[in-house]
VMD Tcl script that builds the backbone (N, CA, C; Angstrom):
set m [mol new atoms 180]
animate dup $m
set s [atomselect $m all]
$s set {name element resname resid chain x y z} {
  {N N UNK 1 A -32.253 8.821 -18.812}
  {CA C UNK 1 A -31.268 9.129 -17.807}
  {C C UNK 1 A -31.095 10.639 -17.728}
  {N N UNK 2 A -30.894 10.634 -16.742}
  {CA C UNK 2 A -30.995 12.307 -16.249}
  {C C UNK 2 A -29.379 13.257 -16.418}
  {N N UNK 3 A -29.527 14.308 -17.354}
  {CA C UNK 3 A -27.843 15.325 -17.340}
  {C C UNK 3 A -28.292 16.417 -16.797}
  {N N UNK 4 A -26.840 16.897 -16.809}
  {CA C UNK 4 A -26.774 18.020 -15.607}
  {C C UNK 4 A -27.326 19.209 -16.833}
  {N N UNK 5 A -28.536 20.217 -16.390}
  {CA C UNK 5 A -28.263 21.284 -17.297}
  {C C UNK 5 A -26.857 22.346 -17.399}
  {N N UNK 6 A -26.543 22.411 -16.139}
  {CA C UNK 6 A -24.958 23.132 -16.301}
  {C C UNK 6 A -23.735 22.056 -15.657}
  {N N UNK 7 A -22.771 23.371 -15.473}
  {CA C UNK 7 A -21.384 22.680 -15.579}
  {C C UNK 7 A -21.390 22.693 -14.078}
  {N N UNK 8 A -20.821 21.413 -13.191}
  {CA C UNK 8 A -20.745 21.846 -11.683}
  {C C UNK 8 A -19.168 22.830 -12.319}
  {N N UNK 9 A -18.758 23.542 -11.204}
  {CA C UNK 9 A -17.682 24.336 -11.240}
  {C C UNK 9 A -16.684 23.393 -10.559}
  {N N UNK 10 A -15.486 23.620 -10.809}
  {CA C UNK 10 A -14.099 22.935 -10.216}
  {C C UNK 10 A -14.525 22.514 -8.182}
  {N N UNK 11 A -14.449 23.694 -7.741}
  {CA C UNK 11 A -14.728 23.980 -5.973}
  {C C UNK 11 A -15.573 22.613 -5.839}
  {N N UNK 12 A -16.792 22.478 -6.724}
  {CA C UNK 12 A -17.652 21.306 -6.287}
  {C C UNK 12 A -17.399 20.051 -6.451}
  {N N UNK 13 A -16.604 19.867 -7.608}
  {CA C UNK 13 A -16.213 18.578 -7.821}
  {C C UNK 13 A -14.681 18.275 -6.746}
  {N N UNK 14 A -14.140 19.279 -6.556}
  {CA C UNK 14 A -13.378 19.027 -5.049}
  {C C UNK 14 A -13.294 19.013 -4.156}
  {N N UNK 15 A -14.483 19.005 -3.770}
  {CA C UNK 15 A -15.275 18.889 -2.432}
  {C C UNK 15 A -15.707 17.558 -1.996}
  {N N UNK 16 A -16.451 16.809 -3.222}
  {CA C UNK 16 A -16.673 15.525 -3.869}
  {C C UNK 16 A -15.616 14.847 -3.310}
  {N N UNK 17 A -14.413 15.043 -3.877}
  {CA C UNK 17 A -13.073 13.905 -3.899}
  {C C UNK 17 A -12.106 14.722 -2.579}
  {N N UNK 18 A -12.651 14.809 -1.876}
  {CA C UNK 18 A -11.642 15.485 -0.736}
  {C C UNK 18 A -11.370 13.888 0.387}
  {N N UNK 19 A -12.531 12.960 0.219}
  {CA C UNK 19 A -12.114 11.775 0.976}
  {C C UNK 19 A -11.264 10.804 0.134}
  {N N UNK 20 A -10.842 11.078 -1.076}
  {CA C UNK 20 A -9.736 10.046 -1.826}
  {C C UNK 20 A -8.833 10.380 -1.375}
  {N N UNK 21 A -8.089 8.902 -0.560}
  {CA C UNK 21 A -6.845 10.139 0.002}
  {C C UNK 21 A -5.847 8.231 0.130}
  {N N UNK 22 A -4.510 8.400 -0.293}
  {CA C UNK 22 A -3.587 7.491 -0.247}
  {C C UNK 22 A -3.238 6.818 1.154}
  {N N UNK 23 A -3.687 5.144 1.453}
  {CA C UNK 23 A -3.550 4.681 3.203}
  {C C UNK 23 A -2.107 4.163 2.988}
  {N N UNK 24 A -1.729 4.651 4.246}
  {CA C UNK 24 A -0.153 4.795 4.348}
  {C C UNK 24 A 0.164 3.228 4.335}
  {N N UNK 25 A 0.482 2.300 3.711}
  {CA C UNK 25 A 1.237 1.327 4.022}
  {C C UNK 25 A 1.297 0.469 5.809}
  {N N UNK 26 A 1.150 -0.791 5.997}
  {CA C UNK 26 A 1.203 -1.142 6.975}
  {C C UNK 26 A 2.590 -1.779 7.025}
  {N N UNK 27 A 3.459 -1.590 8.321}
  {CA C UNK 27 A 4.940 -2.080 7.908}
  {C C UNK 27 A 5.351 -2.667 9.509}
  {N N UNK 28 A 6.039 -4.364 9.466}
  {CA C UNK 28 A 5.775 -4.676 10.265}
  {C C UNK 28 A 7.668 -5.074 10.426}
  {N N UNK 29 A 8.280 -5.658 11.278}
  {CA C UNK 29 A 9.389 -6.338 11.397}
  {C C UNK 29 A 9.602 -7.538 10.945}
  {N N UNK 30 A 10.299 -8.468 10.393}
  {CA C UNK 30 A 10.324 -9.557 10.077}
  {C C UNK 30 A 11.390 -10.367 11.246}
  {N N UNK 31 A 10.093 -11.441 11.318}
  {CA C UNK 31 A 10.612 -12.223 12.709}
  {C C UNK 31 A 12.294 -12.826 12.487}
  {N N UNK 32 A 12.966 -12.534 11.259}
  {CA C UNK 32 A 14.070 -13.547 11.240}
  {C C UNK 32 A 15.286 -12.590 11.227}
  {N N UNK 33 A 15.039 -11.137 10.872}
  {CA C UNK 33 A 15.557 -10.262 10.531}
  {C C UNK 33 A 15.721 -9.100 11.458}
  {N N UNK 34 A 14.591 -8.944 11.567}
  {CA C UNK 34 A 13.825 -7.535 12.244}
  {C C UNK 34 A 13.920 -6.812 11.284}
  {N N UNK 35 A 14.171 -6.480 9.888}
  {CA C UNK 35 A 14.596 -5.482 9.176}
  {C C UNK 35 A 12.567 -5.492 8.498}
  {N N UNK 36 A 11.926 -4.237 8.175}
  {CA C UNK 36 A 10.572 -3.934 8.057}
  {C C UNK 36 A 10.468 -4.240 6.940}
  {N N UNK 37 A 9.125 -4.944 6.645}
  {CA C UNK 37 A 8.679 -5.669 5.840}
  {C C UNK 37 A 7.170 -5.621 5.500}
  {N N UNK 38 A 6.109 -5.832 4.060}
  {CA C UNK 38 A 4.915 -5.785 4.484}
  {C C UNK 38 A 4.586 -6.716 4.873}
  {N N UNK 39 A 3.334 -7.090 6.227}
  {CA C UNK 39 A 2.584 -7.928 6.634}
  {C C UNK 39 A 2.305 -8.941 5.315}
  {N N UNK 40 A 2.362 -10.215 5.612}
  {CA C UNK 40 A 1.973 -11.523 5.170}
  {C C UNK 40 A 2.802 -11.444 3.389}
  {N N UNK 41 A 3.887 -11.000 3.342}
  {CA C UNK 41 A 4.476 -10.839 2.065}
  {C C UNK 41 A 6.401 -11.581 3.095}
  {N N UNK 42 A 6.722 -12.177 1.661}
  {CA C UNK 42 A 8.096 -12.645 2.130}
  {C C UNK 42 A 9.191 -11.423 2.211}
  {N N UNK 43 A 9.972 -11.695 3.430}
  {CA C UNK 43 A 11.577 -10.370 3.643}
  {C C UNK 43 A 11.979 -10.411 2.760}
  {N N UNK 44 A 11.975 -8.961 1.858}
  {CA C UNK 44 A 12.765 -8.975 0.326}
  {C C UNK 44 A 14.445 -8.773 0.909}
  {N N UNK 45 A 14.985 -9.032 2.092}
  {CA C UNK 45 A 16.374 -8.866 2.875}
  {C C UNK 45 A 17.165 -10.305 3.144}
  {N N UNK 46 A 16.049 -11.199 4.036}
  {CA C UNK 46 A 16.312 -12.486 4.233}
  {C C UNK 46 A 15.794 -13.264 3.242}
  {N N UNK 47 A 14.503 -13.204 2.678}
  {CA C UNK 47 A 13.900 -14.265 1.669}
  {C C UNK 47 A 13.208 -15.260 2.739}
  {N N UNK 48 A 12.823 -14.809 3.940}
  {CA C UNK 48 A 11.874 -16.016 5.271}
  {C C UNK 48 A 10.405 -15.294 5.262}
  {N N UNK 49 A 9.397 -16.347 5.152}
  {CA C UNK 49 A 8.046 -16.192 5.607}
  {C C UNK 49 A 8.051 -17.395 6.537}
  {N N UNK 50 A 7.273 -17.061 7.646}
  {CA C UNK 50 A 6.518 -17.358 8.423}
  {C C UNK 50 A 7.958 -18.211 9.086}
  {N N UNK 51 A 9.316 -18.268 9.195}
  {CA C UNK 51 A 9.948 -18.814 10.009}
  {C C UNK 51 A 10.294 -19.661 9.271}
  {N N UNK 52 A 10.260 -19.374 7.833}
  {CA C UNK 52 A 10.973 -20.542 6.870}
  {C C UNK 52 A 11.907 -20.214 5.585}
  {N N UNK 53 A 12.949 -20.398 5.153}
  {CA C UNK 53 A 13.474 -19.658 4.402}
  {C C UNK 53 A 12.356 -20.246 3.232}
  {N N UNK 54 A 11.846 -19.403 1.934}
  {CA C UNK 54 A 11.325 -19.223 1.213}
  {C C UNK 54 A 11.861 -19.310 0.050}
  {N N UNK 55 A 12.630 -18.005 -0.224}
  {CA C UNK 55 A 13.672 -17.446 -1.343}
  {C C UNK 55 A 15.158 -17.070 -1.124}
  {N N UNK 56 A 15.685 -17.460 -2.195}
  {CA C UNK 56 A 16.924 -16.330 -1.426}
  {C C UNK 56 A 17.366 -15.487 -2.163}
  {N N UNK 57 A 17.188 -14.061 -1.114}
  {CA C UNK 57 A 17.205 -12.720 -1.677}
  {C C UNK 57 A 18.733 -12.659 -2.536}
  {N N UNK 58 A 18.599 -11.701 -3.431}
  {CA C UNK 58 A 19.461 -11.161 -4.770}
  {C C UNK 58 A 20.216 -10.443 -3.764}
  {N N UNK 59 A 21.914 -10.768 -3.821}
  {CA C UNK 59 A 22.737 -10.178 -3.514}
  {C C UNK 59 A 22.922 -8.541 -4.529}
  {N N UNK 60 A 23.101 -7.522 -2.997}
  {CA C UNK 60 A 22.723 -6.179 -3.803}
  {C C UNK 60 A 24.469 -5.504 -4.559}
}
mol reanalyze $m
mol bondsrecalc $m
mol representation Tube
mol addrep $m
């Protein structure tokens, strides 16, 4: 297996990782609520997926 004879320098290896980059969250309304919620996960507000109560959320 093949090594590097030298050191890449910092600049190159951040050049490398300049496309790692954090995808913002997708955030949708919840049909029972409207209060935003993630896609296909239950309202941590109401405790309803898909038009059904599920859970019921922890009084805050």
């Amino acid at each position: 297996m093949a090594l590097p004879k030298r050191r890449h320098s910092h600049t190159r290896g951040a050049k490398r990782r300049t496309h790692y980059k954090f995808a913002v969250p997708m955030v949708v309304n919840c049909s029972h609520c409207e209060q935003p919620k993630l896609p296909h996960h239950v309202c941590p507000n109401c405790g309803y997926y898909n038009g059904k109560p599920v859970i019921t959320p922890k009084e805050k």
